[in-house]
C-alpha positions, -999 to +999 in steps of 0.1 A: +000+000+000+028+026+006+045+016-023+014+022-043+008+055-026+043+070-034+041+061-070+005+080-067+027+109-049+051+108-081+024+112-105+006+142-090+045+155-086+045+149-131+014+168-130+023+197-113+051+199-139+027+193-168+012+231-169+042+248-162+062+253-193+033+251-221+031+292-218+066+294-231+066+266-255+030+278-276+037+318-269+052+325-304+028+314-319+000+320-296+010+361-300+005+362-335-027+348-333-043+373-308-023+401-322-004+414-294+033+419-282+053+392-275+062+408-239+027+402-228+034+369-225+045+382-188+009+393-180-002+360-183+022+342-168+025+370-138-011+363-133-008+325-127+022+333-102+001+358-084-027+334-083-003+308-071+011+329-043-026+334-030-032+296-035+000+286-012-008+313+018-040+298+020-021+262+018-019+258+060-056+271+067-063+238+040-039+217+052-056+226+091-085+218+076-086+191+048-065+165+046-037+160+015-058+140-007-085+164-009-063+196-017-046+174-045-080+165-062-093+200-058-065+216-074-055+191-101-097+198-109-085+234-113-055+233-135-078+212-157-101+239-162-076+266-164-061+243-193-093+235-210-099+276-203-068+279-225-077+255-253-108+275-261-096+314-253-103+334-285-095+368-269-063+378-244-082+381-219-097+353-215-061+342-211-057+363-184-096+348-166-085+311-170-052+321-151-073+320-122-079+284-117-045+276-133-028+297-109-050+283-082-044+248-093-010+248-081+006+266-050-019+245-026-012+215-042+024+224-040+029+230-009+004+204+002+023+176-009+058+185-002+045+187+039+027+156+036+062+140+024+083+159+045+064+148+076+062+111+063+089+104+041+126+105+038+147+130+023+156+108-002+119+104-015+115+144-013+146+149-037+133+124-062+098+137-059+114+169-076+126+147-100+096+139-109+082+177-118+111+178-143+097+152-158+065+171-165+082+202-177+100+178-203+069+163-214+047+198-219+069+210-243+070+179-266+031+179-262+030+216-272+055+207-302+034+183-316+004+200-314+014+226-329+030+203-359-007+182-365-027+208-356-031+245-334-016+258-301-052+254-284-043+211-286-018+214-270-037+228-235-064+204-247-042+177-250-025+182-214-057+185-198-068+150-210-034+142-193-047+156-162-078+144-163-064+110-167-043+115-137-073+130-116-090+095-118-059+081-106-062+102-074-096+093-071-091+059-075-062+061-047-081+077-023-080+046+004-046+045+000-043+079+016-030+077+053-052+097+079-020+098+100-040+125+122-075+134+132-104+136+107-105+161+082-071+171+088-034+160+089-022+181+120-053+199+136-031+222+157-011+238+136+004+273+136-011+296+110+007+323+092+009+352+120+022+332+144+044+315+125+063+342+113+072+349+152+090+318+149+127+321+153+144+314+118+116+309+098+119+344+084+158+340+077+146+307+061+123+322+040+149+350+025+171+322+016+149+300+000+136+338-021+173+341-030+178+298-041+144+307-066+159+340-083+186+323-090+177+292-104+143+312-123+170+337-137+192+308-154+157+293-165+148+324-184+184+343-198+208+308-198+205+308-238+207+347-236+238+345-221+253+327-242+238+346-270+256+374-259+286+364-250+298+338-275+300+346-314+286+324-339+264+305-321+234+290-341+198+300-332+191+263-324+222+257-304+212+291-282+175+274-277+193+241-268+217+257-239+181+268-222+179+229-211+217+227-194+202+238-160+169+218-164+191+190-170+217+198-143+185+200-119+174+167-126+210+151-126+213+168-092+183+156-074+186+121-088+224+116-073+209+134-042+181+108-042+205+080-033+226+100-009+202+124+010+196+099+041+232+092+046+240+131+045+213+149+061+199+179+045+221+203+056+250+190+047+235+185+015+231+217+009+263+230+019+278+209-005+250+216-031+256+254-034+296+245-030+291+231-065+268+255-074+296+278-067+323+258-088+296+263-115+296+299-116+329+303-115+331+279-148+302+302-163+328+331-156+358+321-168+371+343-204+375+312-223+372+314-260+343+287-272+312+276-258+319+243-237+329+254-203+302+278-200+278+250-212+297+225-186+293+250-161+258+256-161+249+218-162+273+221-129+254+253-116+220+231-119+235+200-105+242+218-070+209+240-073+194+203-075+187+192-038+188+228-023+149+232-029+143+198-022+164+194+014+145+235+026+112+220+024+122+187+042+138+201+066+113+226+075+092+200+103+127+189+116+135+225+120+102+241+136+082+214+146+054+195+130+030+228+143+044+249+121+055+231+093+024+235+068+025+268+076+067+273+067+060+255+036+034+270+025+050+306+030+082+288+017+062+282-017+052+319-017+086+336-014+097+309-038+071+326-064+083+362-056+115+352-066+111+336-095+086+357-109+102+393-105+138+385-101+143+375-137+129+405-145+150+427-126+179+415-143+165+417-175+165+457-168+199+450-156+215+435-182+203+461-212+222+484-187+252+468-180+255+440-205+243+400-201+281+388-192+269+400-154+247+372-153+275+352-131+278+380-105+242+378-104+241+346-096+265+350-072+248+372-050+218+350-046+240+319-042+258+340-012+224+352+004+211+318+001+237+302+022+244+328+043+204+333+054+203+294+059+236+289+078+219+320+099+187+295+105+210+272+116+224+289+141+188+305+157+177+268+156+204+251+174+194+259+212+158+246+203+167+217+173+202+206+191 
């Protein structure tokens, strides 16, 4: 039964993934087809992250109140119909409405299931769940691709939401596998909400650091191919798109090796040594070397130590404060990650057309330096209580 549960907690972890990078994939063509600037593409998608952010504050008050497998099926039944909103928008702004439930969809659901396995799984199972996501941002992508090959951009939300749908009778289905490990209707009754959980010694270093881990990894997400667009002559168009997958791939190769070490290392040891790569990676990224390999080496080296950063913060976060005020860390966890990753990126946007791309390394510098510093901060406001 708990075997069949985790593979349940994998899928809904490929779901989550599934929405999250069809915006960027169909866009192009999607732009010419309502008529409007390609930068409003940033509307759209700063309206699901605002409605995401609103979805993961109210995450503890759920989590108080309902237990996991309810929040999962209500907000997978969201996403669905903020995809199927999608497939059939004619206007923008019908875009824009149908961000609602798609941004909805996902910050509960988010945080959610990260405390349900952080308070009942290993750290192993956390860094592989994150695996998992990357596998539905793969998957979108191709799904968009193809649509758009056989037939229009509105297939490819259609397409995913079948996806979804498939995947919300699974959860159905595995609802008596769910385990009500507290009393009824909710997983820990007791728990701190939001106020009072910001009193909490630590949790709002915690919550800077875990901002500064999401601008950095959202910003290589967004300007890695940029970069090297920049900085490196002669570069193909496709080989520019390609380099926008070293981090992704660098992420997953990260949290699978931290998968199989995690228990054996503990979570903040796996970090140090996460953001000690990360910090070999930037240096790489910076080096003036002629050619385009040991930037490209360096970023897949940059995601690699990013990997089980994000991973090992929300696991940690019960060890840390207590089961009372976990749901409510994570869930404020997920909301500074959102901040970060949806205006940092475009702060340095503005920053590079003033100073040039090739500061992209400092940049990720700093954040890398605030993240650590914040945690190792957390650490020590935590070790008359936690040690």
């Amino acid at each position: 039964m708990g075997s069949l549960l985790l593979a349940v907690i994998y899928l809904i972890f490929i779901s989550l993934g599934l929405p999250d990078s069809l915006l960027g994939s169909g866009w192009p063509k999607m732009q010419t087809v309502f008529g409007v600037p390609s930068s409003w593409a940033g509307y759209v998608s700063m309206a699901i992250c605002f409605m995401t952010i609103i979805s993961a504050l109210l995450s503890p008050r759920l989590i108080r109140k309902y237990h996991t497998k309810w929040i999962v099926i209500m907000s997978v039944l969201l996403t669905v119909v903020g995809l199927l909103g999608f497939s059939v928008s004619t206007r923008y702004w019908m875009l824009i409405l149908f961000a609602i439930p798609y941004g909805l969809g996902a910050g509960s659901i988010d945080a959610s299931v990260n405390h349900y396995v952080a308070n009942h799984y290993p750290s192993s199972v956390m860094n592989f769940l994150h695996c998992f996501y990357g596998v539905g941002a793969v998957i979108s992508p191709a799904i968009m691709a193809l649509a758009l090959k056989l037939a229009r951009w509105n297939e490819g939300y259609r397409w995913t939401a079948y996806i979804q749908i498939g995947i919300l009778l699974v959860c159905v289905l595995s609802l008596p596998l769910w385990k009500r490990s507290d009393a009824e209707g909710g997983e820990v009754p007791d728990s701190a909400g939001i106020p009072e959980t910001l009193k909490v010694p630590g949790v709002a270093l915690t919550l800077i650091g875990f901002f500064a881990y999401c601008s950095g990894e959202a910003t290589c997400f967004l300007w890695t191919p940029s970069y090297f667009a920049g900085t490196r002559a002669g570069l193909s168009d496709e080989t520019i798109a390609a380099f926008g997958s070293l981090i992704f791939g660098g992420l997953m190769l990260g949290r699978l090796i931290s998968g199989f070490v995690s228990n054996r290392l503990g979570d903040r040891l796996l970090i140090r040594i996460g953001i000690t790569v990360e910090l070999f990676g930037i240096l790489l990224v910076s080096l003036p070397i002629a050619g385009s390999l040991v930037a490209a080496v360096g970023f897949v080296i940059i995601g690699a130590g990013m990997g089980p950063i994000y991973p090992a913060i929300q696991h940690m976060a019960p060890a840390n404060f207590g089961r009372k005020y976990s749901a409510a860390v994570i869930g404020l966890q997920m909301a500074s990650a959102y901040i970060g990753s949806t205006f940092m990126p475009l702060i340095f946007g503005y920053l590079q057309q003033t100073v040039g791309i090739g500061i992209m390394p400092l940049f990720l510098l700093f954040f890398a330096l605030l993240n650590i510093g914040m945690l190792e901060l957390t650490y020590r406001r935590l070790r008359p209580v936690v040690e």
